[in-house]
N, C-alpha and C positions, 0 to 999 in steps of 0.2 A: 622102322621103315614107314609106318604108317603116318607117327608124327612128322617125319621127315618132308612127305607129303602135303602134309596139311600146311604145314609151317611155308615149303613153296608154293602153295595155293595161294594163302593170306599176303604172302611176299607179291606177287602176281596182280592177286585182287588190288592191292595198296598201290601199286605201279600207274592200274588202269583209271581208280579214283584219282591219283592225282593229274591224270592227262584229263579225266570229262570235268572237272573243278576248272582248271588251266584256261581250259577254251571254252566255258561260261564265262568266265570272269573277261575273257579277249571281248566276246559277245557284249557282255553287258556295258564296255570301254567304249565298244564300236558306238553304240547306240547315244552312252552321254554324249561324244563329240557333234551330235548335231543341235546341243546348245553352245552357242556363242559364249564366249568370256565377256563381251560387254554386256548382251543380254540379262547372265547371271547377276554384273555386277549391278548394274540398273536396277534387277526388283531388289540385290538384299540390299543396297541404298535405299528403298522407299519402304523397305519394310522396316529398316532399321532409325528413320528419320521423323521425328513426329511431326517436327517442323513443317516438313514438306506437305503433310497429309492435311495439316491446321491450316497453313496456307491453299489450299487446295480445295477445303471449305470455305474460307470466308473468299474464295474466290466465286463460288457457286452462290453462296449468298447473295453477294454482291450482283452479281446478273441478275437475281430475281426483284432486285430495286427496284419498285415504279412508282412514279406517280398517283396519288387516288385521284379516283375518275372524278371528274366536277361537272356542271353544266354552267356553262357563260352566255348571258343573253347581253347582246354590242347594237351599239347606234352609232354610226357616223356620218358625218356630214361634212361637204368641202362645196365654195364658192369663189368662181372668179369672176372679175368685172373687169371691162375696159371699157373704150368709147364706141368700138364697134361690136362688143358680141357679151354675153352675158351668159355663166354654166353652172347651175347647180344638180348637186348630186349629194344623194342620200339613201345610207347602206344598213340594212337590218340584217342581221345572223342570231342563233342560235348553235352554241357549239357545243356535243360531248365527250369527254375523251379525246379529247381531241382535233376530234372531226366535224366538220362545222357543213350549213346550209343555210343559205340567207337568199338576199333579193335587194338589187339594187336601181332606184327609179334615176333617172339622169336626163334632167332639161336644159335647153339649149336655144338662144336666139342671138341671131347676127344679124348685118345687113350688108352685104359685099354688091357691090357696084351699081346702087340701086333697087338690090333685092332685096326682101327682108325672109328668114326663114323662121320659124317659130317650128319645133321639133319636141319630142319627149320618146324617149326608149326605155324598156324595163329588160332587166337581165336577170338568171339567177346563178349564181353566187357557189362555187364547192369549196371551201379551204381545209386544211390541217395546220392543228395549233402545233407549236412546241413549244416547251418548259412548263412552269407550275404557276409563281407569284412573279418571275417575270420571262413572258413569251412572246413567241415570235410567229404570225402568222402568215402563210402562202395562200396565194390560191388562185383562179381562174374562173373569168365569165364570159357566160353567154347570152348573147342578144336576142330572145326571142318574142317581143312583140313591140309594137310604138306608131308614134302617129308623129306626121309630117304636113304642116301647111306653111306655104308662101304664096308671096305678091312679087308677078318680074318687076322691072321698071314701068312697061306698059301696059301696068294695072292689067296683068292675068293672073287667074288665080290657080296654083296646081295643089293637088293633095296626096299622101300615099300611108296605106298601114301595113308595106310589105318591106320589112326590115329582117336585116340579120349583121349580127356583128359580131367581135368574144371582143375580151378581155383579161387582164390579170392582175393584180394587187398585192399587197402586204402590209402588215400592220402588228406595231409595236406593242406591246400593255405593259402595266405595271399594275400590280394589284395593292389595295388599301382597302385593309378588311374584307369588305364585300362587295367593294367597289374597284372598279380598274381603267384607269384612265389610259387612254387609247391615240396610237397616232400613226395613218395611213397613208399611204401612197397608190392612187389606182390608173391604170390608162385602157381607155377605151376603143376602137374601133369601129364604125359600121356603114351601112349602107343602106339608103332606101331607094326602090326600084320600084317601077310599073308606076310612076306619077300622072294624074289623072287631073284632067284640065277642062277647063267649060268652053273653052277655046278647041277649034279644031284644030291647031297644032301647039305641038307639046315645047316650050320654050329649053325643060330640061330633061332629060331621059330617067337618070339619075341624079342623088344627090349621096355622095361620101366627104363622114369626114373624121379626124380620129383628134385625142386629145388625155393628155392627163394633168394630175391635179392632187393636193395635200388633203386629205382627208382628218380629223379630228373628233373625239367621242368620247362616253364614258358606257360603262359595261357591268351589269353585275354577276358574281359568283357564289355557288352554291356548291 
């Protein structure tokens, strides 16, 4: 009687282990399904692929590419002639990494209808370079200083140094060795106002006028 007991004890006990196993195992089904079948197959494709992982370096690599930093010191220069007006201009930078600061002087005389103007404006200069041994330059300027004298027809004379104007340019290089031969395009803008006269009246208010021009230079690098 006693084993008889025991034996449906163990029988009992063995009944209720296989029900709390049953419903962990339901539990723990529950929980995988909330990774995705693509998900899974995705990482063991990438853990199983060396390809993918090598490619995936030299991708990183590859974005850390750059250029070593240089410094370019440029000089250019552009002139035009006709019968009635005459414009030179001449452009100094210093560029590093890319980033450049210059200053460019730009003189000017015409004579339209009798008048003669005689002008000079100074601008300075912000551009960024791109490429290495052969780049490409942007940039933009501004007008902040210059002087302005003419004669009208009837021998008056006005003067003014109250100028503003921008501008903007670009310019090509090639590099040879240490040197780098340079070729520009720039157009200018401006205005001088408050002209001042010995005359008690002022024949012009202002005088505006804009223009661009080929630029040409050589550059060295370091």
């Amino acid at each position: 009687m006693r084993y008889g007991i025991l034996l449906l004890t163990l029988f009992i006990l063995s009944d209720s282990f296989s029900l709390v196993f049953a419903q962990s195992m339901y539990r723990f089904k529950g929980k995988s399904t909330n990774i995705s079948p693509g998900r899974m197959h995705t990482e063991s494709k990438k853990s199983m692929d060396p390809y993918s992982e090598k490619s995936s370096v030299i991708s990183r690599d590859y974005q850390k590419i750059k250029f070593p930093p240089k410094i370019r010191f440029r000089h250019l220069s552009g002139t035009y002639t006709s019968d009635t007006q005459e414009a030179t201009s001449s452009t100094s930078s210093i560029i590093w990494d890319g980033v450049g600061i210059g200053q460019t002087v730009f003189k000017y005389k015409t004579s339209i209808s009798g008048n003669t103007v005689d002008l000079e404006n100074t601008s300075i200069d912000f551009s960024y370079t791109y490429g290495d041994e052969s780049t490409f330059t942007i940039g933009s300027s501004s007008v902040y200083s210059g002087e302005l004298s003419g004669i009208t027809s009837d021998s008056k004379i006005y003067k003014s140094s109250n100028v503003f104007g921008y501008g903007y340019f670009s310019i090509l290089g090639i590099e040879f060795g240490i040197f780098e031969i340079l070729l520009g395009y720039k157009y200018i803008r401006y205005t001088f106002i408050d002209l001042e006269s010995e005359s008690t009246s002022l024949y012009w208010s202002s005088f505006s006028d804009s223009g661009s021009h080929y630029l040409i230079g050589i550059g060295l690098v370091f």
